[in-house]
N, CA, C and O atoms as a Tripos MOL2 file, in Angstrom:
@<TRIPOS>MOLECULE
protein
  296   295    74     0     0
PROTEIN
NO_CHARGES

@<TRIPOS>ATOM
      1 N          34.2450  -20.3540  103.4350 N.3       1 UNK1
      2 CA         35.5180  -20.2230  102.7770 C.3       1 UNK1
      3 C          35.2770  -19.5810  101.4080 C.2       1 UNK1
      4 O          34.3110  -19.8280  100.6860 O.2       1 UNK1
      5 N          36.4410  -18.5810  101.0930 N.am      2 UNK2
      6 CA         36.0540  -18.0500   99.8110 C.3       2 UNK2
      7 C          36.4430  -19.2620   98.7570 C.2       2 UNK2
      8 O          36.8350  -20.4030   99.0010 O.2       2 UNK2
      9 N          36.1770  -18.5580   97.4150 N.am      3 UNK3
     10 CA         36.1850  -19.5000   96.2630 C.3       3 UNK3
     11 C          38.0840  -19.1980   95.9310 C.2       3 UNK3
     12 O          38.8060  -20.1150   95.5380 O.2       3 UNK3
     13 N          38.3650  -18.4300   96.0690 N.am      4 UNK4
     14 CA         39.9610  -17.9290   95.7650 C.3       4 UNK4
     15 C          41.2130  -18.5770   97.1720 C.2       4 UNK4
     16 O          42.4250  -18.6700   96.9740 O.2       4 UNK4
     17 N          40.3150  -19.0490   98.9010 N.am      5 UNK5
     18 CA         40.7380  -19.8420   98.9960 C.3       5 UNK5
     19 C          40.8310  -21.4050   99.1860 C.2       5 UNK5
     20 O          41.7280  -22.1270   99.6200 O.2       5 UNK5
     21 N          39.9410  -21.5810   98.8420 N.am      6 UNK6
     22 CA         39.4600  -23.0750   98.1340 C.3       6 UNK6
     23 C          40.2770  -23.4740   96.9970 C.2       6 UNK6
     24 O          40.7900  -24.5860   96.8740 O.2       6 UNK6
     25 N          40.3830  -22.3640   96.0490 N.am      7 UNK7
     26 CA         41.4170  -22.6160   95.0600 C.3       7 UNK7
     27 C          42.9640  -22.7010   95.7560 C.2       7 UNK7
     28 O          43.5980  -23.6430   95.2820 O.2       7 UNK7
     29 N          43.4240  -22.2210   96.3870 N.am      8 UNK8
     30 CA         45.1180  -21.6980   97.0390 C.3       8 UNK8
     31 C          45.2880  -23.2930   97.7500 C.2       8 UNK8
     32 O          46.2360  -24.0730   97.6630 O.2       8 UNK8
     33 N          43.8240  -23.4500   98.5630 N.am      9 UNK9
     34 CA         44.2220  -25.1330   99.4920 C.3       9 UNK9
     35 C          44.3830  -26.2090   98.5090 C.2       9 UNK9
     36 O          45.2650  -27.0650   98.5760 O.2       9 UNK9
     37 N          43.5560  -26.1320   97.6600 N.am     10 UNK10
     38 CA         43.8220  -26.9360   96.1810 C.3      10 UNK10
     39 C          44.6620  -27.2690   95.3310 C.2      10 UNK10
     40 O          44.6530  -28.1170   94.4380 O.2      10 UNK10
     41 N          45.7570  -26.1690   95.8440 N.am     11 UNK11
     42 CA         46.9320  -25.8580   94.4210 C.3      11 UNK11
     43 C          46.2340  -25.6580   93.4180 C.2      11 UNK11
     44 O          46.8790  -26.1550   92.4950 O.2      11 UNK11
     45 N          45.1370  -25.1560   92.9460 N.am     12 UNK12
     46 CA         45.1520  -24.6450   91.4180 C.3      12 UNK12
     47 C          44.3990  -23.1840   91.3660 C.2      12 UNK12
     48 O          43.7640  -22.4770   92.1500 O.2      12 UNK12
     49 N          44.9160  -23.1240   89.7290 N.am     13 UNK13
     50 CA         45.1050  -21.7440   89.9220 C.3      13 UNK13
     51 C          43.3600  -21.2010   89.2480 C.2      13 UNK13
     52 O          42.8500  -21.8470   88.3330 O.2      13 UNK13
     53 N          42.7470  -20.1540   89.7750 N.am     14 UNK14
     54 CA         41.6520  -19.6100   89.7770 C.3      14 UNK14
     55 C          40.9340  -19.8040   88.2620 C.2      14 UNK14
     56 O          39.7650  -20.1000   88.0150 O.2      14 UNK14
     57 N          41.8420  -19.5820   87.5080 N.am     15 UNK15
     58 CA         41.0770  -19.4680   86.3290 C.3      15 UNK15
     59 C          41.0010  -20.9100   85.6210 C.2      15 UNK15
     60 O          40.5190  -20.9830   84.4910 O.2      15 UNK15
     61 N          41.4720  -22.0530   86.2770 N.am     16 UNK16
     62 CA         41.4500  -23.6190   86.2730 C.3      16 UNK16
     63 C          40.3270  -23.6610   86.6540 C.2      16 UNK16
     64 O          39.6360  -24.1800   85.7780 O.2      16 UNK16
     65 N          39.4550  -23.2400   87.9660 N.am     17 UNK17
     66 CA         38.5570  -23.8700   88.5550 C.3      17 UNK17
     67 C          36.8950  -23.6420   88.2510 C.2      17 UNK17
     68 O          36.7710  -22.5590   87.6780 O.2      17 UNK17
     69 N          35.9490  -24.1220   88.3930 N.am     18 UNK18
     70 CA         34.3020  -23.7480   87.9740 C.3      18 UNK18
     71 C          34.1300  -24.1660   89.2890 C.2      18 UNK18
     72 O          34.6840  -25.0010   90.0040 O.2      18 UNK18
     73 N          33.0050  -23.1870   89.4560 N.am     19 UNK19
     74 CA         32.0390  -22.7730   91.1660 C.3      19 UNK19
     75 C          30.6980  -23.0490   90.4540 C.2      19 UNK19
     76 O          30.4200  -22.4540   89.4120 O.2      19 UNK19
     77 N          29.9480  -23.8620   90.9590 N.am     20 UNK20
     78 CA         28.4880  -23.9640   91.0580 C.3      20 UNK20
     79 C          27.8870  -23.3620   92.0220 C.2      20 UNK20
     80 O          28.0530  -23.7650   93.1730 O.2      20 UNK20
     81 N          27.2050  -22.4560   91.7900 N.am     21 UNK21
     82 CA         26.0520  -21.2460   92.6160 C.3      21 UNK21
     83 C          25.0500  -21.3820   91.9850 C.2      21 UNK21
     84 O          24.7150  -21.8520   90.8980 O.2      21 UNK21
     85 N          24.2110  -20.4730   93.5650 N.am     22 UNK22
     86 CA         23.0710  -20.7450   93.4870 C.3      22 UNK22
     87 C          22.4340  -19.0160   93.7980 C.2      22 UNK22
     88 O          21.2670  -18.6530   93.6530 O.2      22 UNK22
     89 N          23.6710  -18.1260   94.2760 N.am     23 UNK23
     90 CA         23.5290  -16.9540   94.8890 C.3      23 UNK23
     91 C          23.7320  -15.7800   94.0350 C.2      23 UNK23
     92 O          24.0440  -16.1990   92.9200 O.2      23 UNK23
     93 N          23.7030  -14.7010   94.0510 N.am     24 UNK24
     94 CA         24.1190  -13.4400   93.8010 C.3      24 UNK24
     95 C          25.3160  -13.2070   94.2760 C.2      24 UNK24
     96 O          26.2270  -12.5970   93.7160 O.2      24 UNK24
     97 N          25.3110  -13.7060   95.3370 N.am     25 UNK25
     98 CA         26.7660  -13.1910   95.9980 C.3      25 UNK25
     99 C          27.9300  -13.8950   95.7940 C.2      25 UNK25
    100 O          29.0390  -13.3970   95.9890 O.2      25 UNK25
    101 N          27.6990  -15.3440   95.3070 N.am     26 UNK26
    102 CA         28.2580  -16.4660   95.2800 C.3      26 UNK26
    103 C          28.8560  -16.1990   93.8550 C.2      26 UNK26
    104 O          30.0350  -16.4920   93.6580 O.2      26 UNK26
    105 N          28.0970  -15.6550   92.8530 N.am     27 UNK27
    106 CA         28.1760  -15.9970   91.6230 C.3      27 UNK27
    107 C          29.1080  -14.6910   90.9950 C.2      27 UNK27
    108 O          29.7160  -14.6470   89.9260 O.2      27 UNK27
    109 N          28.9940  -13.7060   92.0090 N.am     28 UNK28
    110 CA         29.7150  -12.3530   91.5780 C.3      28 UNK28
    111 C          30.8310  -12.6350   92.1010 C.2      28 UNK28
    112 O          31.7760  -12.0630   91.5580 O.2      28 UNK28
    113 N          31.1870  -13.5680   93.2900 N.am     29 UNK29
    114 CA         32.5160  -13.6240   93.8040 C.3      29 UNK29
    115 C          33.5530  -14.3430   92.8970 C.2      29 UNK29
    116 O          34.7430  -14.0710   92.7440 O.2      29 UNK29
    117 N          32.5390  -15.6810   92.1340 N.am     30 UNK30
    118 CA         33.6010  -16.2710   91.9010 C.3      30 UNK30
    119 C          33.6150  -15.5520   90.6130 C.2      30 UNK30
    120 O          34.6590  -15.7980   90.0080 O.2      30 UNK30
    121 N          32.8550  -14.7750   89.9960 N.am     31 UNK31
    122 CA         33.5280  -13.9470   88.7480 C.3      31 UNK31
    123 C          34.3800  -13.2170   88.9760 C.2      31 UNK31
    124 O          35.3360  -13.2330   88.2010 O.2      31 UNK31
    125 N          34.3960  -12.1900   90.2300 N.am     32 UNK32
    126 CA         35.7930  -11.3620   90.2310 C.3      32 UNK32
    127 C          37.2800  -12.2160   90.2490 C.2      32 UNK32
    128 O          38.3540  -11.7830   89.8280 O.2      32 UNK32
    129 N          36.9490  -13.9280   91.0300 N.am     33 UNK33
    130 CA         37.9530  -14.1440   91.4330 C.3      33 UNK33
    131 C          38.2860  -14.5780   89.2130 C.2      33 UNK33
    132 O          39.4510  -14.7400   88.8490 O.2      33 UNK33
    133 N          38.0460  -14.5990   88.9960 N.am     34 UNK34
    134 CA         38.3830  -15.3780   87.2770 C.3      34 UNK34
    135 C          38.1580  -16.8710   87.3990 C.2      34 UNK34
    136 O          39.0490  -17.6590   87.0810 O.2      34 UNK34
    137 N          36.9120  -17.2960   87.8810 N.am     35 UNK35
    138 CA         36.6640  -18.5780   87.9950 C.3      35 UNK35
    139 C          35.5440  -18.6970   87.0150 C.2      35 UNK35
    140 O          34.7290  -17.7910   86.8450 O.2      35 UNK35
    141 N          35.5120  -20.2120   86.1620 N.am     36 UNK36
    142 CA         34.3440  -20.3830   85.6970 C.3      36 UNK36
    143 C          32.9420  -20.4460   86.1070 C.2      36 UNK36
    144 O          32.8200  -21.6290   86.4260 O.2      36 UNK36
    145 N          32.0150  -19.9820   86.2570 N.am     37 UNK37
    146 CA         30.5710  -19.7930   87.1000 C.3      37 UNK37
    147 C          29.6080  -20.6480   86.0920 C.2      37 UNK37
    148 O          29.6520  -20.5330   84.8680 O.2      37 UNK37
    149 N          28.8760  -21.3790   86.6860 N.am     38 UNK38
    150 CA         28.0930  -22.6170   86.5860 C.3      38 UNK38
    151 C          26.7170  -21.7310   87.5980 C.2      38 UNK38
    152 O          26.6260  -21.9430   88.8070 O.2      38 UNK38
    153 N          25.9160  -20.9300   86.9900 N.am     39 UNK39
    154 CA         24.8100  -20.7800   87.8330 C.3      39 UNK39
    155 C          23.3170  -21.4730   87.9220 C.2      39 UNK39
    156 O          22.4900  -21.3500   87.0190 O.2      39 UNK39
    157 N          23.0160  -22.4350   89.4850 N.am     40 UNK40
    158 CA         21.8440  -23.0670   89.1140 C.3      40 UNK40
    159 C          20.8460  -22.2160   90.2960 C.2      40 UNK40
    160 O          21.0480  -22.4720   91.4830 O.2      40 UNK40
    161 N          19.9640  -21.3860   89.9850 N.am     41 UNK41
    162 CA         19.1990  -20.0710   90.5750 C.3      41 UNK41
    163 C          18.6260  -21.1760   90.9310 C.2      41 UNK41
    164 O          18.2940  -22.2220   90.3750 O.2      41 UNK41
    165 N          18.5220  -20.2080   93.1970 N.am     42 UNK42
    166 CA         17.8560  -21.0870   93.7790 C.3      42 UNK42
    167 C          16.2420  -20.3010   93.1750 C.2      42 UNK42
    168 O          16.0380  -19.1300   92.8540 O.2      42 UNK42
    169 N          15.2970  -21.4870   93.1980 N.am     43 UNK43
    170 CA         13.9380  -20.8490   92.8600 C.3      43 UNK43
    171 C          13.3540  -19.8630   93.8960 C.2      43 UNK43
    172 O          13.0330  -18.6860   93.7300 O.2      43 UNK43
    173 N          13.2940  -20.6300   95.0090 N.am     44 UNK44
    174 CA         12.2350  -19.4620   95.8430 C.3      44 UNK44
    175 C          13.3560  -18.4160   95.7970 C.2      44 UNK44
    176 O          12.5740  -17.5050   95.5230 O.2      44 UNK44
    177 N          14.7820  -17.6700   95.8470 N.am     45 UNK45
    178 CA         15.2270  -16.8410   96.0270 C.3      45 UNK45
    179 C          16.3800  -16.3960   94.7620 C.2      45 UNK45
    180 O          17.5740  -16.2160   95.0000 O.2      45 UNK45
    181 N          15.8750  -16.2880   93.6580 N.am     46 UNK46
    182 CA         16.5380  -16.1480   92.3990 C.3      46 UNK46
    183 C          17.6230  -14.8150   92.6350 C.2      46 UNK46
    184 O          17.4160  -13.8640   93.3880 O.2      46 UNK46
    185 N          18.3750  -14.9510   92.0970 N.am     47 UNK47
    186 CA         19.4830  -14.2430   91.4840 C.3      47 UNK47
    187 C          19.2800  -12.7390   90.4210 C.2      47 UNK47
    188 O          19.3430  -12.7070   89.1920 O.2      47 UNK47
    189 N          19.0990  -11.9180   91.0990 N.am     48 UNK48
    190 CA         18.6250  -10.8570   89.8890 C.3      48 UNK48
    191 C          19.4610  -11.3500   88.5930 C.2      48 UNK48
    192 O          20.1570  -12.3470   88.3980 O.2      48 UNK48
    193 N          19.0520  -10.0640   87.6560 N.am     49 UNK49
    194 CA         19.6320  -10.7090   86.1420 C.3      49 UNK49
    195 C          20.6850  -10.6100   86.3920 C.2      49 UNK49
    196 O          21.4210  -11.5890   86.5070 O.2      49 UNK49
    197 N          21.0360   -9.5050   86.5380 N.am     50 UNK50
    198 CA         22.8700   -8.7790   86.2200 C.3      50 UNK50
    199 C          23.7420   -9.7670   86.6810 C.2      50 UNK50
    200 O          24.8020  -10.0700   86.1330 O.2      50 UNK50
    201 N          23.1460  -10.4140   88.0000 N.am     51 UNK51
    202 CA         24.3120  -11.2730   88.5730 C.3      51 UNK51
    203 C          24.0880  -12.4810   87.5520 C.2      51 UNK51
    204 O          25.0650  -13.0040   87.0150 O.2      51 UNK51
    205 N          23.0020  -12.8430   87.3350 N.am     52 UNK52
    206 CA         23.1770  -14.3500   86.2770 C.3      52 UNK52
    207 C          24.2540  -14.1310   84.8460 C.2      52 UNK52
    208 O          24.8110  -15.0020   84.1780 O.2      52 UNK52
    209 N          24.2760  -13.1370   84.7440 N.am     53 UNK53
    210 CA         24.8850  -12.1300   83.4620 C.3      53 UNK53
    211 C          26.0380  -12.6530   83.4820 C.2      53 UNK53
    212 O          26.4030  -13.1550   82.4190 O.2      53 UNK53
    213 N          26.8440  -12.7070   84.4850 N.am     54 UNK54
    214 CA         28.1250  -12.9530   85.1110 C.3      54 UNK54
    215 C          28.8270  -14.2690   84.7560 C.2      54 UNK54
    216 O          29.9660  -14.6310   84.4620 O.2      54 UNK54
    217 N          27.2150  -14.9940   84.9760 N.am     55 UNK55
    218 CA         27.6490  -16.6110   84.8220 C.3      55 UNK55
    219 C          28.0730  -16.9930   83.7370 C.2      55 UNK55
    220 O          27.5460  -16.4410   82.7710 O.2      55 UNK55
    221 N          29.1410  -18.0370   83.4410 N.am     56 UNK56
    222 CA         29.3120  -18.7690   82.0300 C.3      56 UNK56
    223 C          28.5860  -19.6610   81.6460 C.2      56 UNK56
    224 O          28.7130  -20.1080   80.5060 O.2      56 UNK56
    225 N          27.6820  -20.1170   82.4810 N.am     57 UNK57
    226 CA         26.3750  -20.8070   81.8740 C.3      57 UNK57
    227 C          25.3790  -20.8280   83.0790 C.2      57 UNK57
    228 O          25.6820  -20.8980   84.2700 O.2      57 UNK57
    229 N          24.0820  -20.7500   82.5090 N.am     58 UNK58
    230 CA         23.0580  -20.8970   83.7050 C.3      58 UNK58
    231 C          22.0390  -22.1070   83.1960 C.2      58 UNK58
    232 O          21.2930  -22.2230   82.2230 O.2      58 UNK58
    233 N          22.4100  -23.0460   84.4530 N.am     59 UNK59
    234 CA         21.2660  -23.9910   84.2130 C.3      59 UNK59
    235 C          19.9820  -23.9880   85.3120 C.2      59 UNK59
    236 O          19.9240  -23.3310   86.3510 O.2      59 UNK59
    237 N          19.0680  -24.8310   84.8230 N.am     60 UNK60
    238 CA         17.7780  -25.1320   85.3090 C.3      60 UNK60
    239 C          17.1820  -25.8490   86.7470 C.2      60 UNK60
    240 O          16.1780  -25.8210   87.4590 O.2      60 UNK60
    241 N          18.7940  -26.6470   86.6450 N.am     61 UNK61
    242 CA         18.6840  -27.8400   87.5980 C.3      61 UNK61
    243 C          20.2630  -28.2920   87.8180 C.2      61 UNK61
    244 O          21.2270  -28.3280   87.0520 O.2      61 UNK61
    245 N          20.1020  -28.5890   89.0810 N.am     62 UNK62
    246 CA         21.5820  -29.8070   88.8170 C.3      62 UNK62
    247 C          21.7510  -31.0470   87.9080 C.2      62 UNK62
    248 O          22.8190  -31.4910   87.4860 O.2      62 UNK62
    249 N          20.2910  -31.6070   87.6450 N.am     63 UNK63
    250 CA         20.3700  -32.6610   86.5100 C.3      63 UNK63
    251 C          21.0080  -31.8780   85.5550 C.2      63 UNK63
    252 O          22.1160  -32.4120   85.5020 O.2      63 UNK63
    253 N          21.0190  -31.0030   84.8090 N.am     64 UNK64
    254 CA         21.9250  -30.3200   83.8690 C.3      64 UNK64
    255 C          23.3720  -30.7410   83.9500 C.2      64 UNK64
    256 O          24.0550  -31.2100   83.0390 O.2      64 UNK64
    257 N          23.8230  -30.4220   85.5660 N.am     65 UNK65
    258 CA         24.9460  -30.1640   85.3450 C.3      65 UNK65
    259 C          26.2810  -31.9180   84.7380 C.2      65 UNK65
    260 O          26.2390  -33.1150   85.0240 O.2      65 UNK65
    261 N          26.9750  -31.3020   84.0970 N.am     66 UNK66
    262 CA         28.0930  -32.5860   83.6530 C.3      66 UNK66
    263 C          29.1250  -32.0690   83.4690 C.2      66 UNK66
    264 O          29.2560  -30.8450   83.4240 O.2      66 UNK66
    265 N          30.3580  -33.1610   83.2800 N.am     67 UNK67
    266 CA         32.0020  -32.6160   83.2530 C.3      67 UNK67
    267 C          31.9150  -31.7460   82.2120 C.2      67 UNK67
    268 O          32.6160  -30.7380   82.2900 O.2      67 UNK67
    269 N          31.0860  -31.9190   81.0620 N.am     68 UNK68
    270 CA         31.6660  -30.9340   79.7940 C.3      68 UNK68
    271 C          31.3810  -29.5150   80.3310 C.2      68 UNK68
    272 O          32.1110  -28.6080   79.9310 O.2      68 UNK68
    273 N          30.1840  -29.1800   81.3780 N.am     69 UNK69
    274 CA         30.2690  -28.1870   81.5300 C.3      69 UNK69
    275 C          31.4730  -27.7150   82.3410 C.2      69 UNK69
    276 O          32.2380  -26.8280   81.9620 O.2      69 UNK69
    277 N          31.5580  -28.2720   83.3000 N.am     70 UNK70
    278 CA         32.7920  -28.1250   84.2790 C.3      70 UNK70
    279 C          33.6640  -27.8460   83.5820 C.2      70 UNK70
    280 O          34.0910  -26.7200   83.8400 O.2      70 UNK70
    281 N          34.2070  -28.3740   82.7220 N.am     71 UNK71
    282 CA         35.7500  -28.3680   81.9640 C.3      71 UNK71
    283 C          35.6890  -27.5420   81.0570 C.2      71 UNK71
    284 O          36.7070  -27.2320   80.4390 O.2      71 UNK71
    285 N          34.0190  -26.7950   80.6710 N.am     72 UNK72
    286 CA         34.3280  -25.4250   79.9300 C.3      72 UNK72
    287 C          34.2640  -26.1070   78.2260 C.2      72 UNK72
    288 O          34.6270  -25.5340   77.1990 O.2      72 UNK72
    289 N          33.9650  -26.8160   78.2970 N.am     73 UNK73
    290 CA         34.0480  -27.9230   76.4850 C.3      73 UNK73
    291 C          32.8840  -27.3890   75.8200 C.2      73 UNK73
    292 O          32.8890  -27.0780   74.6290 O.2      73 UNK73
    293 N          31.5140  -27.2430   76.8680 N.am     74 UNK74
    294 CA         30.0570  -26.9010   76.0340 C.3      74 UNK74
    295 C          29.9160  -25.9790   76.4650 C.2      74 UNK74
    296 O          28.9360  -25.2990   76.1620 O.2      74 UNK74
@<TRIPOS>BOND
     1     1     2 1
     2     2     3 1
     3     3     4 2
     4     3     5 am
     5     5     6 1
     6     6     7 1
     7     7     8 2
     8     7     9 am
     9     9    10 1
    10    10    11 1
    11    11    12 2
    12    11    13 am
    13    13    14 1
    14    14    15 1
    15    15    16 2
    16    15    17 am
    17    17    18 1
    18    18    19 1
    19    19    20 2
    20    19    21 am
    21    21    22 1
    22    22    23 1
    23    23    24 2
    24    23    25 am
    25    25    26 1
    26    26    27 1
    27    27    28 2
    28    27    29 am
    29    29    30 1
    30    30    31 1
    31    31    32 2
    32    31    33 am
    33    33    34 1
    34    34    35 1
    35    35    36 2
    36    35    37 am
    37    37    38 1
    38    38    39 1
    39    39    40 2
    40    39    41 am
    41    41    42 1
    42    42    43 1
    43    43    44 2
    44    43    45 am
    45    45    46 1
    46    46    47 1
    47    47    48 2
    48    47    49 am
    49    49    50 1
    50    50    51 1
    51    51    52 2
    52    51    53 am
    53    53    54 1
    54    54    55 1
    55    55    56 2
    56    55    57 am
    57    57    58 1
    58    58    59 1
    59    59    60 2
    60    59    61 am
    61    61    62 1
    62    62    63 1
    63    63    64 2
    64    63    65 am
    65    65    66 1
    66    66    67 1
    67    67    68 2
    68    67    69 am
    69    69    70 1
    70    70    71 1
    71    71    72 2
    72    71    73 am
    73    73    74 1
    74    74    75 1
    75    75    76 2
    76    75    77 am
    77    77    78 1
    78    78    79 1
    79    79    80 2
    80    79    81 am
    81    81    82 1
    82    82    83 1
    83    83    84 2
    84    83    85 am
    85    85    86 1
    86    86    87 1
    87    87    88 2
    88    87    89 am
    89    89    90 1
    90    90    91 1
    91    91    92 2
    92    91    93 am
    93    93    94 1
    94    94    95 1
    95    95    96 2
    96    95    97 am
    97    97    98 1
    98    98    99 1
    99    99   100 2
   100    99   101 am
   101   101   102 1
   102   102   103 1
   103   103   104 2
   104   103   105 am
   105   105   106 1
   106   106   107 1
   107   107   108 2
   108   107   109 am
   109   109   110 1
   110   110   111 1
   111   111   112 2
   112   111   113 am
   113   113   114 1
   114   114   115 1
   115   115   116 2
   116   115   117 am
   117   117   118 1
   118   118   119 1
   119   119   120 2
   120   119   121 am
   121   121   122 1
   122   122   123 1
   123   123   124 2
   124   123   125 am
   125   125   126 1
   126   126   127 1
   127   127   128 2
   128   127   129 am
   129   129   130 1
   130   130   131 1
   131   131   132 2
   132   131   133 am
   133   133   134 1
   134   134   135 1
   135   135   136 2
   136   135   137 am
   137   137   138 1
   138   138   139 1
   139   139   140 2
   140   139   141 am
   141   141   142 1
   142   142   143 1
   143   143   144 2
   144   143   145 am
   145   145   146 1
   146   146   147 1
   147   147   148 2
   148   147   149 am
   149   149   150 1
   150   150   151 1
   151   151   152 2
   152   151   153 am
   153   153   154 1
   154   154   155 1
   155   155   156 2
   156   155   157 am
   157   157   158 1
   158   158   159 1
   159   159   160 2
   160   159   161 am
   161   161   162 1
   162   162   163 1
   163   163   164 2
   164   163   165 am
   165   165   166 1
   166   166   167 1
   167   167   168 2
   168   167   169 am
   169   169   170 1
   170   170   171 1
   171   171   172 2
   172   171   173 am
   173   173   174 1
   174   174   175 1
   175   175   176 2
   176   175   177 am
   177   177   178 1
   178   178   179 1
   179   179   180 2
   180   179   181 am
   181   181   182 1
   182   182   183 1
   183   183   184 2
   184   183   185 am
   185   185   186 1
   186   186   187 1
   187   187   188 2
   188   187   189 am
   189   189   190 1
   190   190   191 1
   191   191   192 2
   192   191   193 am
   193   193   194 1
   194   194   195 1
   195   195   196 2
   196   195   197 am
   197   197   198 1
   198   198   199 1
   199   199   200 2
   200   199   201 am
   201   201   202 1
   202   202   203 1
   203   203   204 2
   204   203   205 am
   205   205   206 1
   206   206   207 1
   207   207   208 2
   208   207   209 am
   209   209   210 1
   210   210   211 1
   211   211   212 2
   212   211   213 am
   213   213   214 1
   214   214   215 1
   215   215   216 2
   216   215   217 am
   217   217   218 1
   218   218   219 1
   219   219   220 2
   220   219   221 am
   221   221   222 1
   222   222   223 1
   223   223   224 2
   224   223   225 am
   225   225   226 1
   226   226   227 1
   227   227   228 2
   228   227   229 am
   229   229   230 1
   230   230   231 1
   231   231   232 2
   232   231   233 am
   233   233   234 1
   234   234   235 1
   235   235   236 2
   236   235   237 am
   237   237   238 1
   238   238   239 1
   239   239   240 2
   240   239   241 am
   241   241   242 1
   242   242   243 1
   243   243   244 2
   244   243   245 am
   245   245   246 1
   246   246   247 1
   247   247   248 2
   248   247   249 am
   249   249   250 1
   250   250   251 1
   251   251   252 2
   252   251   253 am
   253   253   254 1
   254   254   255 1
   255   255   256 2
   256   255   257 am
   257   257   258 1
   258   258   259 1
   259   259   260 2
   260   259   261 am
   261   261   262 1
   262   262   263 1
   263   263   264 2
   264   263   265 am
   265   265   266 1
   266   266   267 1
   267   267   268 2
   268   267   269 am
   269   269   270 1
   270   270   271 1
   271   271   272 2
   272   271   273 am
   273   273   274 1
   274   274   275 1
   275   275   276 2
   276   275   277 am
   277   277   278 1
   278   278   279 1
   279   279   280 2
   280   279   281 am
   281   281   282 1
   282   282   283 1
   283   283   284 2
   284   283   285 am
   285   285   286 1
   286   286   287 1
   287   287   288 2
   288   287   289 am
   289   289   290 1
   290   290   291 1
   291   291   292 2
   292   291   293 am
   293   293   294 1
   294   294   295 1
   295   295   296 2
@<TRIPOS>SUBSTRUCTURE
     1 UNK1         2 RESIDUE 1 A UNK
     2 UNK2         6 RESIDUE 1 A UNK
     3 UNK3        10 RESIDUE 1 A UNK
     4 UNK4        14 RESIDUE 1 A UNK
     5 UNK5        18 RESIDUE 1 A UNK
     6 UNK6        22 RESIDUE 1 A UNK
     7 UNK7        26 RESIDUE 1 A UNK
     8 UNK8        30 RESIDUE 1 A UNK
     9 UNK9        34 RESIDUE 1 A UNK
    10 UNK10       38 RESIDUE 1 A UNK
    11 UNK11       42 RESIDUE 1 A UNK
    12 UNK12       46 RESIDUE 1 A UNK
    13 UNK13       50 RESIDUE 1 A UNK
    14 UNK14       54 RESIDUE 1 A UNK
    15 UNK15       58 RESIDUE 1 A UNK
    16 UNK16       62 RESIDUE 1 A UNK
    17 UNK17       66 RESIDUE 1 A UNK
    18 UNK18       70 RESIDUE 1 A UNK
    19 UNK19       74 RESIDUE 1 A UNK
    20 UNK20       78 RESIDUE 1 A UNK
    21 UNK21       82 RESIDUE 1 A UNK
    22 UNK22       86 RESIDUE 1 A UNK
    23 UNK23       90 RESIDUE 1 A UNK
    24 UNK24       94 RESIDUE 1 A UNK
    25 UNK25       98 RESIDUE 1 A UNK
    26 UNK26      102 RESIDUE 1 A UNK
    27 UNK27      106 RESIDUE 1 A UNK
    28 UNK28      110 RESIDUE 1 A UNK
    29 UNK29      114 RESIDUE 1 A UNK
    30 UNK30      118 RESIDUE 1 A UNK
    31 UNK31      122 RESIDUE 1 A UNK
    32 UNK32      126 RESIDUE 1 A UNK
    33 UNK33      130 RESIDUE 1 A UNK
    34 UNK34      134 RESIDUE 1 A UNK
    35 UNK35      138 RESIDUE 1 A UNK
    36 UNK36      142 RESIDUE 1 A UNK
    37 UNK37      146 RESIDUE 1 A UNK
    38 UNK38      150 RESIDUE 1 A UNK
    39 UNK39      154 RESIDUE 1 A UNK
    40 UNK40      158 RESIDUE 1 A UNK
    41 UNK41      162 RESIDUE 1 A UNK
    42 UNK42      166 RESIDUE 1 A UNK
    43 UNK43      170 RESIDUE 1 A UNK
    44 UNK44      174 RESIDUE 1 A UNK
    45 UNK45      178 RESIDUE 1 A UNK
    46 UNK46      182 RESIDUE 1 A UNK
    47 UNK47      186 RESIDUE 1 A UNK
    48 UNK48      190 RESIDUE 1 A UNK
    49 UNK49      194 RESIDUE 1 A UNK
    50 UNK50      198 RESIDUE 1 A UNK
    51 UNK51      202 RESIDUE 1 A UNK
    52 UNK52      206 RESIDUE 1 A UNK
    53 UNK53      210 RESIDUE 1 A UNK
    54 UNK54      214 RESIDUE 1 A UNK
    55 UNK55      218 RESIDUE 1 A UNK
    56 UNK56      222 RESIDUE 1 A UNK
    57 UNK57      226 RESIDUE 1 A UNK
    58 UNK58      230 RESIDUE 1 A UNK
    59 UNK59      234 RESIDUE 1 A UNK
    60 UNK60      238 RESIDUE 1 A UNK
    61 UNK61      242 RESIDUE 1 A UNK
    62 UNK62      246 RESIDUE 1 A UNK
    63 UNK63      250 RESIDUE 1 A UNK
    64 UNK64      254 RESIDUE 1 A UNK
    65 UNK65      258 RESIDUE 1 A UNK
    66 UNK66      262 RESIDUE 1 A UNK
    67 UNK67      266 RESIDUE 1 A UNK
    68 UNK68      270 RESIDUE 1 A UNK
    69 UNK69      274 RESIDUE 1 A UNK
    70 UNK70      278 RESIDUE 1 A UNK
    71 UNK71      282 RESIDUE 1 A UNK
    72 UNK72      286 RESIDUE 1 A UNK
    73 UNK73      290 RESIDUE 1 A UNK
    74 UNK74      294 RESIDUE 1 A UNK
C-alpha cells in the first residue's frame, strides 16, 4: 500500500503524517507524497545519499526513534 493511501484510509491529510523507512524507494515516495520522513538505513542495504537527503531526520536505530520525532517537535 502506498504511503498517500494509508493516509486517505486514515482520514488524514499527507502532510499530518511521518513514514519510517528504511528504503530509497520508500523514503522518496513518502517525500513526494509531503509526508514527514523518519529514515532508519537498512545496514546491509543502505540508502544512497541523495535519497537520505530527502529525509527530515535520519536515525541510527529504531531505539532513536520517539513521539517528538514523529510529531516533528525535535
Amino acid at each position: 500500500m502506498s504511503s498517500l493511501e494509508a493516509a486517505r484510509r486514515l482520514g488524514v491529510p499527507p502532510d499530518r503524517c511521518a513514514v519510517v523507512e528504511d528504503s530509497a524507494n520508500g523514503i522518496r515516495a513518502a517525500h513526494a507524497a509531503g509526508m514527514r520522513v523518519i529514515a532508519i538505513p537498512n545496514r546491509r542495504f543502505p540508502p544512497p545519499s541523495e535519497s537520505l537527503a530527502l529525509a527530515d531526520r535520519v536515525l541510527r536505530s529504531v531505539a532513536e526513534l520517539d513521539r517528538g520525532l514523529v510529531d516533528g517537535a525535535e
